[in-house]
C-alpha positions as CSV (number, residue, x, y, z in Angstrom):
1,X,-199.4,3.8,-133.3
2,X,-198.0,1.1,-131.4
3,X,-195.2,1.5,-128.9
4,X,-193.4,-1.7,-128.6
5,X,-189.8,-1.0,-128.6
6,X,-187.8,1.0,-126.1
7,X,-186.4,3.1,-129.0
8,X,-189.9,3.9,-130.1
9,X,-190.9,4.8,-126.8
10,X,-188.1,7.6,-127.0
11,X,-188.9,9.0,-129.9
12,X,-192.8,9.4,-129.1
13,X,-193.4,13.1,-129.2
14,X,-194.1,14.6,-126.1
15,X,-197.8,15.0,-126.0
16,X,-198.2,11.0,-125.6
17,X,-196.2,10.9,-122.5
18,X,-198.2,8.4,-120.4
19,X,-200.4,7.7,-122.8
20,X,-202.6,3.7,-122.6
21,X,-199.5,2.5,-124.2
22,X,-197.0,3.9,-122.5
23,X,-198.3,2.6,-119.0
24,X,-199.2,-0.8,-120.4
25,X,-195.4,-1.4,-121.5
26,X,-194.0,0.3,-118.2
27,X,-197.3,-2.2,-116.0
28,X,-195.1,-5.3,-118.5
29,X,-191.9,-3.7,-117.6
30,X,-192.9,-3.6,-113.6
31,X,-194.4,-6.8,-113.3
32,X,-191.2,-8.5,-115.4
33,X,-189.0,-6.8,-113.1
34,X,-191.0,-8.0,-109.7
35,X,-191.0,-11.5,-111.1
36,X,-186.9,-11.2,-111.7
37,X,-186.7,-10.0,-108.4
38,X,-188.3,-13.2,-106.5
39,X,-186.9,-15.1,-108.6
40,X,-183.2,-13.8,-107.4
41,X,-184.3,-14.0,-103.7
42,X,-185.5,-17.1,-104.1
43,X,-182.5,-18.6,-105.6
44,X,-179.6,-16.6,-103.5
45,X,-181.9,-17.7,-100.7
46,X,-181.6,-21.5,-101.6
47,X,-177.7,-21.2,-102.5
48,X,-177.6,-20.1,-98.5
49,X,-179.6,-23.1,-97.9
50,X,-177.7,-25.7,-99.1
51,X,-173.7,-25.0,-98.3
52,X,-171.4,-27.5,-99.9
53,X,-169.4,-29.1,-98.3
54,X,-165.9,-27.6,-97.1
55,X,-163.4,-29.3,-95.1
56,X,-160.6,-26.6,-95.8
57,X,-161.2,-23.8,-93.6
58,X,-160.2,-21.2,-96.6
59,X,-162.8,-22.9,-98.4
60,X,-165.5,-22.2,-95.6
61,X,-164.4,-18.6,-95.2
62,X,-164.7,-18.0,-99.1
63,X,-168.0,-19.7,-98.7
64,X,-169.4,-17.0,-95.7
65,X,-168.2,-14.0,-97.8
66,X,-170.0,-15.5,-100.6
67,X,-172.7,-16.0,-98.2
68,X,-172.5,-12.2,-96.9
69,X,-172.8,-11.1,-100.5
70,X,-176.0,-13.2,-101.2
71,X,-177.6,-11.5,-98.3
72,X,-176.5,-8.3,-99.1
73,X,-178.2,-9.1,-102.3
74,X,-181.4,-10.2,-101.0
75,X,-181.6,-7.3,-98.9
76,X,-181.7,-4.8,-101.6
77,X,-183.9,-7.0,-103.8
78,X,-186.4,-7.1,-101.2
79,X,-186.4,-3.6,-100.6
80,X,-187.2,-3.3,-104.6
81,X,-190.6,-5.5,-104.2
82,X,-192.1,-2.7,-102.2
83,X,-191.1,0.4,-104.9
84,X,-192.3,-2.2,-107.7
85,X,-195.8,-2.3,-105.8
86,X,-195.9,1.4,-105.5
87,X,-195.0,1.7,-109.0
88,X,-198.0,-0.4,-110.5
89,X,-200.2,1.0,-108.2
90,X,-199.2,4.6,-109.3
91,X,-199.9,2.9,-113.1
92,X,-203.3,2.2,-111.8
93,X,-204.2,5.7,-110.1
94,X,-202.6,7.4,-113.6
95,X,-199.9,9.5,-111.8
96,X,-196.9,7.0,-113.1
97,X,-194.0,9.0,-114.7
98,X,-194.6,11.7,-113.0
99,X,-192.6,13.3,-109.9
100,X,-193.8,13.0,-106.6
101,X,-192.6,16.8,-105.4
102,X,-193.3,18.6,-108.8
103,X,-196.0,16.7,-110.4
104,X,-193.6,17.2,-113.5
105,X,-192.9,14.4,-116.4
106,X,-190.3,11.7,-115.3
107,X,-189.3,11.3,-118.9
108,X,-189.2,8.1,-120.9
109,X,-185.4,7.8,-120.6
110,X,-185.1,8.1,-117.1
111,X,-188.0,5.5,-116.8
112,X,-186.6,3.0,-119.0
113,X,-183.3,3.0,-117.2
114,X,-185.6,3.0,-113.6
115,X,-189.2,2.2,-113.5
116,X,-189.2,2.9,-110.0
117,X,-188.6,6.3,-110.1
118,X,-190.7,8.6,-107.8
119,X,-188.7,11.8,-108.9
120,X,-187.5,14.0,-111.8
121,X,-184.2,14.0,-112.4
122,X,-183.3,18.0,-110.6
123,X,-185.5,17.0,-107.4
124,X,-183.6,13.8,-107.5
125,X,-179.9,15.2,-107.2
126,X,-181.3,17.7,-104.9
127,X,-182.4,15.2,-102.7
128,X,-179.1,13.1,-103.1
129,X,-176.7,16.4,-102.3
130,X,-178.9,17.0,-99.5
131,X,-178.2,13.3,-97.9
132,X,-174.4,14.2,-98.7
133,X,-174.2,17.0,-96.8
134,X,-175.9,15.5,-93.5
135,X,-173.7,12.9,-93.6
136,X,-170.6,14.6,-93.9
């Protein structure tokens, strides 16, 4: 059976979770995604590079906002390389799609929507209402 649709990747049944398949199209997925990502530093990084020029000074402050949104930008996209690393290596060791606390499945969904995922879904909220309630 080949898996080469997200919709058929759903619907698998259960027992093929991670199967050769599965990680091969999540490895495609990864390594598309780390490639996107460069290629959106790289750009937002030239844009910075080469400002146009602005006599008006309204111009010029439109131009640094723009300018603080495309580092903003850069910032989180170079703090995405580093999960997309861990996440091929984790193909590689064979303990993708599963979750780093509970050693339970990921699922497919949750996968598709972030191949980066460490964590199942319960341990993930957890985690996240735990950060709320330090910081309030």
């Amino acid at each position: 059976m080949t898996l080469s649709t997200e919709e058929q990747m759903i619907q698998a049944p259960e027992s093929e979770y991670m199967n050769q398949e599965q990680l091969a199209f999540f490895k495609d997925k990864l390594i598309e995604l780390h490639d996107t990502t460069r290629e959106r530093i790289k750009e937002a990084k030239e844009e910075m590079l080469n400002p146009p020029d602005l006599p008006d000074f309204n111009d010029r402050a439109s131009w640094e906002e723009h300018c603080e949104l495309l580092m903003r930008i850069v910032e989180r996209e170079q703090k995405l390389l580093p999960k997309i690393q861990l996440s091929l290596e984790r193909i590689r060791l064979g303990t993708y799609g599963y979750c780093l606390e509970t050693g339970e499945p990921i699922g497919i969904q949750r996968l598709m929507a972030r191949p980066t995922a460490e964590y199942c879904i319960d341990v993930k909220v957890c985690q996240e209402m735990k950060e709320h309630m330090i910081r309030s």
